[in-house]
C-alpha positions as CSV (number, residue, x, y, z in Angstrom):
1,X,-21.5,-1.8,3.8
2,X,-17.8,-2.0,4.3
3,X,-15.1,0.9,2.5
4,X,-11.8,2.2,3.3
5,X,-12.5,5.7,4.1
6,X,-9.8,8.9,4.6
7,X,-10.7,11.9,6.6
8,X,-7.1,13.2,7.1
9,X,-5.3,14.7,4.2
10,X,-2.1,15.6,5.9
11,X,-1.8,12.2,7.3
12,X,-1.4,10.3,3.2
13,X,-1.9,6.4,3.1
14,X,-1.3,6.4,6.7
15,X,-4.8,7.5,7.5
16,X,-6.5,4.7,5.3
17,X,-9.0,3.2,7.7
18,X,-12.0,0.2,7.5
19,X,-15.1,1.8,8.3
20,X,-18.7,1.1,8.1
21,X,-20.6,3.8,5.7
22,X,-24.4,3.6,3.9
23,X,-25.1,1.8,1.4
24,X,-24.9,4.4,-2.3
25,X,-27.6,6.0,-4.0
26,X,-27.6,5.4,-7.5
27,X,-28.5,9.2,-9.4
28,X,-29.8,9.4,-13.0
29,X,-27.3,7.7,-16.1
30,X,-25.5,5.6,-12.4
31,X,-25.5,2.4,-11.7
32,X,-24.6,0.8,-8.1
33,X,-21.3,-2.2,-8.9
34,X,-21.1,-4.7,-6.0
35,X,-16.9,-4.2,-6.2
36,X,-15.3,-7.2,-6.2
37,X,-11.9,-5.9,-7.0
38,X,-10.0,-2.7,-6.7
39,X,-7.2,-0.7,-7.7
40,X,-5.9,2.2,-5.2
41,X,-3.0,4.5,-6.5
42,X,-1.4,6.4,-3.4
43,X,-0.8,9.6,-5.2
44,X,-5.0,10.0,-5.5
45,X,-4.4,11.1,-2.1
46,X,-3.3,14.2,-3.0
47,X,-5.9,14.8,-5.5
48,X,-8.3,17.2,-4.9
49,X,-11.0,15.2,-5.9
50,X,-10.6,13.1,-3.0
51,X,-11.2,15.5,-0.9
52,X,-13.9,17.8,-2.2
53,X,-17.0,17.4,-4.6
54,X,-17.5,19.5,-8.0
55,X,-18.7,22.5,-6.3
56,X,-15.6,22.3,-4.0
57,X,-17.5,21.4,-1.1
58,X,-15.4,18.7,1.7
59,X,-16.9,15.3,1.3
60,X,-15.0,12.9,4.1
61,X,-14.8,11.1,5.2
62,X,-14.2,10.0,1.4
63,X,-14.1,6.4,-0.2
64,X,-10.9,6.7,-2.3
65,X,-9.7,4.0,-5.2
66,X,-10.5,4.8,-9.4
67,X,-10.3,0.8,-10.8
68,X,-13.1,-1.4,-10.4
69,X,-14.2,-4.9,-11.4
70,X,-17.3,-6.0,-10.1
71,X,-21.4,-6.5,-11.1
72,X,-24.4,-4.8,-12.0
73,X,-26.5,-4.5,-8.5
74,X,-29.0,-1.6,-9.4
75,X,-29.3,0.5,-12.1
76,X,-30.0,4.1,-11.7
77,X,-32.9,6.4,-13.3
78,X,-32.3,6.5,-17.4
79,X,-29.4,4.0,-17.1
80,X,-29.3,2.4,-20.6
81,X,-26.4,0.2,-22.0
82,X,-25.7,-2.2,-18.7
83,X,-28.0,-4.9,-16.8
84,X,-28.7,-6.0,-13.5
85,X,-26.0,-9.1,-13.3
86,X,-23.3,-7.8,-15.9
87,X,-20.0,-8.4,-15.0
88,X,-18.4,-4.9,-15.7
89,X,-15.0,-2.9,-15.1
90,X,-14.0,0.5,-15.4
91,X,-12.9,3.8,-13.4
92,X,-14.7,5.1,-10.6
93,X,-15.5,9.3,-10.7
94,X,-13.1,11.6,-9.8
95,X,-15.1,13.3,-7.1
96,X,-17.2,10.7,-5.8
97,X,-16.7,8.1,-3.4
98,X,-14.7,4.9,-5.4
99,X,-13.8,1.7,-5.4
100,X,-12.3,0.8,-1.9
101,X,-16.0,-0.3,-0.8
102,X,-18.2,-3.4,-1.0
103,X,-20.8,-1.7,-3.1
104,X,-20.1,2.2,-5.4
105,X,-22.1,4.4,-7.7
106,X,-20.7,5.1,-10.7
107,X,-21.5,6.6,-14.0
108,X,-22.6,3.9,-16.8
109,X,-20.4,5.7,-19.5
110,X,-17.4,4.6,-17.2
111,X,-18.1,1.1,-17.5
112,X,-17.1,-1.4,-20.0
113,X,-18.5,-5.0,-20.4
114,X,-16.1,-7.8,-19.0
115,X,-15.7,-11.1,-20.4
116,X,-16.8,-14.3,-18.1
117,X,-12.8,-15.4,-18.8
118,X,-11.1,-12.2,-17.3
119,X,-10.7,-12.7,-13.6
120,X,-11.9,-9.7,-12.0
121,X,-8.4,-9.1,-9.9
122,X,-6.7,-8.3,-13.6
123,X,-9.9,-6.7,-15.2
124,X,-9.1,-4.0,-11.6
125,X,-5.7,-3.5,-13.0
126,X,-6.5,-2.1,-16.4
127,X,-8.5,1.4,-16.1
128,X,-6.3,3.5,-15.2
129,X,-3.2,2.3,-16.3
130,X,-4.4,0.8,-19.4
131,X,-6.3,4.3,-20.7
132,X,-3.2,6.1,-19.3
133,X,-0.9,4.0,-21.9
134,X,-2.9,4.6,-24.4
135,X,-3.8,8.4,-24.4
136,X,-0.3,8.9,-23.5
137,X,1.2,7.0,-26.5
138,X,-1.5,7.5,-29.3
139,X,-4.3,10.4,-28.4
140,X,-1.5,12.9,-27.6
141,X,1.9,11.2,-28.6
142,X,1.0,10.0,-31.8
143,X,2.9,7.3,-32.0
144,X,3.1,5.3,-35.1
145,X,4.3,1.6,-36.4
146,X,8.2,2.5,-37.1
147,X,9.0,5.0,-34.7
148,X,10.4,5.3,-31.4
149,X,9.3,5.4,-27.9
150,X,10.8,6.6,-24.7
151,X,9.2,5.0,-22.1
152,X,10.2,6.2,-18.8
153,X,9.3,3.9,-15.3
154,X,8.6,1.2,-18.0
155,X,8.4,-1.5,-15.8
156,X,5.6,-0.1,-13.8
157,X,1.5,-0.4,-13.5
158,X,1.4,2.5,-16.4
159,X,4.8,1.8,-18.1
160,X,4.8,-1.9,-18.6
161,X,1.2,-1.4,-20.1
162,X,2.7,1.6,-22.1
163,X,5.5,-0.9,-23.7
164,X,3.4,-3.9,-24.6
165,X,1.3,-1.7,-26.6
166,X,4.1,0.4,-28.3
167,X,5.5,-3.0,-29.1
168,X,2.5,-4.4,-30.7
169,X,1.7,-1.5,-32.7
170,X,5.8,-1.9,-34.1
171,X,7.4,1.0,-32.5
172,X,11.2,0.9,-31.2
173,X,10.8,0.6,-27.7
174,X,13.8,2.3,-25.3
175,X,12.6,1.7,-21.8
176,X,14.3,3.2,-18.6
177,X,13.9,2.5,-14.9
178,X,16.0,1.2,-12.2
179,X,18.5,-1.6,-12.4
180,X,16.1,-4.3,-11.2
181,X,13.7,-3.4,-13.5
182,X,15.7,-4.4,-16.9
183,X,14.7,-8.1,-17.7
184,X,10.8,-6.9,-16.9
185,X,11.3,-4.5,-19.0
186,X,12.7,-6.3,-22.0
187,X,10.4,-9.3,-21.1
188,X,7.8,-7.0,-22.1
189,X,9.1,-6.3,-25.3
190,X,11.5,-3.4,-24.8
191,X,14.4,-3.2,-27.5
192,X,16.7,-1.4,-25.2
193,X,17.0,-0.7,-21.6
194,X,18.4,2.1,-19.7
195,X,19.2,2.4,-16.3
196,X,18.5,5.8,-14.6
197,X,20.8,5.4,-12.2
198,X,24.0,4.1,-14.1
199,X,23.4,5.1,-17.6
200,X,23.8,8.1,-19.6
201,X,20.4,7.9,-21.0
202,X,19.7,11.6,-22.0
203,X,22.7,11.0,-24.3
204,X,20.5,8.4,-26.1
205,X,19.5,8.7,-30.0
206,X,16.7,11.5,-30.3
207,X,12.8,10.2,-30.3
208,X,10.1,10.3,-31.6
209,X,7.8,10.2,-28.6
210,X,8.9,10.8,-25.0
211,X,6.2,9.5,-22.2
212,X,7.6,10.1,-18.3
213,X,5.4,9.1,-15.7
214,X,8.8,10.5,-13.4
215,X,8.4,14.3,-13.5
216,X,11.0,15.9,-11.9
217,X,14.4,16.0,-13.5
218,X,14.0,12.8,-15.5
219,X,11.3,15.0,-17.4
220,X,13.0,17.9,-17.4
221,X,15.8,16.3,-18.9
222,X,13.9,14.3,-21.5
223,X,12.5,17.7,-23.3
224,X,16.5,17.6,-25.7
225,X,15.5,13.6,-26.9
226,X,12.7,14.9,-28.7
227,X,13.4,15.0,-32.4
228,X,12.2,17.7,-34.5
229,X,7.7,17.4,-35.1
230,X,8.5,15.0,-31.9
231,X,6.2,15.0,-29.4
232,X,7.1,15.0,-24.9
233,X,4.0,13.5,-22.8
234,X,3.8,13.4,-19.1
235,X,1.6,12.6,-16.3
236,X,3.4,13.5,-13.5
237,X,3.9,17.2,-13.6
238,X,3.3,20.1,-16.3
239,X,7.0,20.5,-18.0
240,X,9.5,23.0,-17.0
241,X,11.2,22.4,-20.4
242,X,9.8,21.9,-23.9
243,X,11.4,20.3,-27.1
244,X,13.4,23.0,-29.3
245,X,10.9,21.6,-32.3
246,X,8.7,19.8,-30.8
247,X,5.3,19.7,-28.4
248,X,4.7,19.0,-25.0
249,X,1.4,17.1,-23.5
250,X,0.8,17.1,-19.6
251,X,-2.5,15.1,-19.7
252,X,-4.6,13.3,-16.8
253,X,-6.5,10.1,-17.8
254,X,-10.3,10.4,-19.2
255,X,-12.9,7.5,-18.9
256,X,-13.4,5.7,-22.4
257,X,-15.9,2.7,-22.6
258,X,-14.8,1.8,-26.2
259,X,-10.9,1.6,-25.6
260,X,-11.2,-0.9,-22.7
261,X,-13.4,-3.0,-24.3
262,X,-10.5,-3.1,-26.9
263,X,-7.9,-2.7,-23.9
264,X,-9.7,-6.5,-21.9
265,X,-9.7,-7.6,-25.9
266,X,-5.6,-7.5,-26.1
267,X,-5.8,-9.3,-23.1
268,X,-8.1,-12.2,-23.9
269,X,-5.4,-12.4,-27.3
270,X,-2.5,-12.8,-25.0
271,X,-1.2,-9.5,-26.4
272,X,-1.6,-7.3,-23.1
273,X,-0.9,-8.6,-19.7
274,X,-0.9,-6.2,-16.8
275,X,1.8,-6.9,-13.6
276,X,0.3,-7.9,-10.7
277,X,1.5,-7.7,-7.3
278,X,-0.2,-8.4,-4.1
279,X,-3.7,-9.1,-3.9
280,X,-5.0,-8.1,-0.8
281,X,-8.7,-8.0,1.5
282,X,-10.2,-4.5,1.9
283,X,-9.5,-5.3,5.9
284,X,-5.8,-5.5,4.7
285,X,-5.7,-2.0,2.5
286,X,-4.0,0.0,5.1
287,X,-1.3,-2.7,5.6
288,X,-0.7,-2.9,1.8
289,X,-0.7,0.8,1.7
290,X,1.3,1.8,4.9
291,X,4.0,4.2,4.4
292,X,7.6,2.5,3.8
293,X,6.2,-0.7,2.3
294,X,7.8,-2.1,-0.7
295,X,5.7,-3.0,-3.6
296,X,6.6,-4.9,-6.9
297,X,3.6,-4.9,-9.9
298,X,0.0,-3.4,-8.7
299,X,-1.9,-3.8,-5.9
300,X,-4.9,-5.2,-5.9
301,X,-8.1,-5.5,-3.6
302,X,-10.0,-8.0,-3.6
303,X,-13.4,-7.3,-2.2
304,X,-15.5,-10.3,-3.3
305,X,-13.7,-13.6,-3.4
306,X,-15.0,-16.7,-6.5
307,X,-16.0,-18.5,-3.7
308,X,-18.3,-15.8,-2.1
309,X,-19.3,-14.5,-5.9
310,X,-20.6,-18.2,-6.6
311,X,-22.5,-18.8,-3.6
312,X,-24.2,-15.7,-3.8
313,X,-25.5,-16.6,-7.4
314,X,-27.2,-20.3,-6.4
């Protein structure tokens, strides 16, 4: 089969390359998805998971890529829950080869069940980003209808996700990000929009819930917005800084079957609709990826195309 494999680590998205690997093996509680579309975040790169397995052992060259969309092909030994033929999204594992490939293992538990009407490019848009939102703003934030939300890089894959569902659950949304961001933002359902840059946003009304996918000063600064019983959430970094009366959550995403289904659900309602960018070939990932290229809403790879999905079935 086809994958993008990386065997450098110094050399980042740069040393994204097509290659021709074996076809998976699908171990007990697996099954094998023919991918048909992919999500890559460039920062996995410097995960260690992408380099090693669980026992710390190198594994390139490596498959990388979390987000999948794609179908049943095998099941593995003990595999209960999913057929042969379901359509199915979800995140790849951590330390195993992923998504970037024509075929993957991957753990049933990490799947969810996709509707016939959700076009696989947007179901490969919503693991990550979508579970991200949510355990950021609810499993660890705590965010309630009535409160406030700082939403930091709110226009992005993470962020735009993030203030859709603050805004459907009733929260005050204040979203930052750059100047070009603003009418995405507030399209989304933002009440107010700050600009990093230009505005003096850490002299904004105290919040209830901070979440910075930034790091870096923006998060650093963000720790004296927290009101009192407030809560500070983050994925980029663990904080240097911690609200005066409040907690701090540095968290990294965790696979959960029953919050996409309800995740793919918002979307089938209109209420949740992730930003898409480009939607590229696997051939094409290390052009999409290359160092210095600018990107607006998330990349997506598409592996399998309708046409090729339909043929295949007759």
């Amino acid at each position: 089969m086809q994958a993008i494999t990386v065997r450098d680590r110094d050399a980042g998205a740069g040393g994204l390359a097509l290659a021709e690997l074996p076809y998976p093996h699908a171990a007990e509680n697996d099954v094998i998805v023919r991918v048909h579309a992919a999500g890559f975040t460039r920062g996995e790169l410097a995960w260690p998971g992408t380099w090693t397995d669980r026992a710390g052992r190198d594994r390139t060259p490596s498959v990388p890529g979390h987000e999948l969309s794609g179908v049943v092909a095998e099941l593995g030994y003990g595999t209960t829950g999913l057929t042969v033929g379901q359509r199915v999204f979800g995140m790849a594992d951590w330390t195993r080869d992923g998504s970037l490939a024509e075929y993957t293992a991957v753990e049933a538990r990490n799947l969810a069940p996709l509707p016939a009407d959700i076009d696989h490019t947007v179901a490969a848009a919503l693991p990550i980003s979508g579970l991200t939102a949510w355990q950021g703003l609810f499993d660890h934030g705590g965010l309630r209808t009535g409160q406030t939300v700082l939403i930091h890089g709110a226009a992005g894959s993470v962020g735009s996700i993030a203030t859709q569902l603050a805004r459907d659950v009733g929260a005050r949304v204040v979203a930052t990000g750059r100047s070009a961001d603003r009418d995405t933002a507030l399209r989304l359902g933002a009440d107010v929009f700050l600009d990093l840059q230009t505005d003096r946003w850490e002299e904004t009304a105290e919040v209830d819930v901070v979440f910075d996918v930034i790091g870096g000063e923006i998060l650093y600064r963000s720790a004296a917005l927290v009101r009192a019983g407030g809560t500070l959430v983050t994925i980029a970094e663990p904080p240097r800084a911690k609200p005066e009366d409040g907690q701090v959550v540095f968290f990294v995403v965790e696979p959960d079957r029953v919050r996409l289904a309800d995740i793919v659900r918002r979307v089938r309602e209109g209420r949740l609709k992730p930003i898409l960018g480009e939607v590229c070939s696997l051939a094409e990932t290390p052009a999409a990826f290359a160092p210095g290229r600018s990107r607006h809403g998330k990349t997506i790879i598409r592996i399998v195309s309708d046409s090729t999905a339909e043929a295949g079935q007759r």
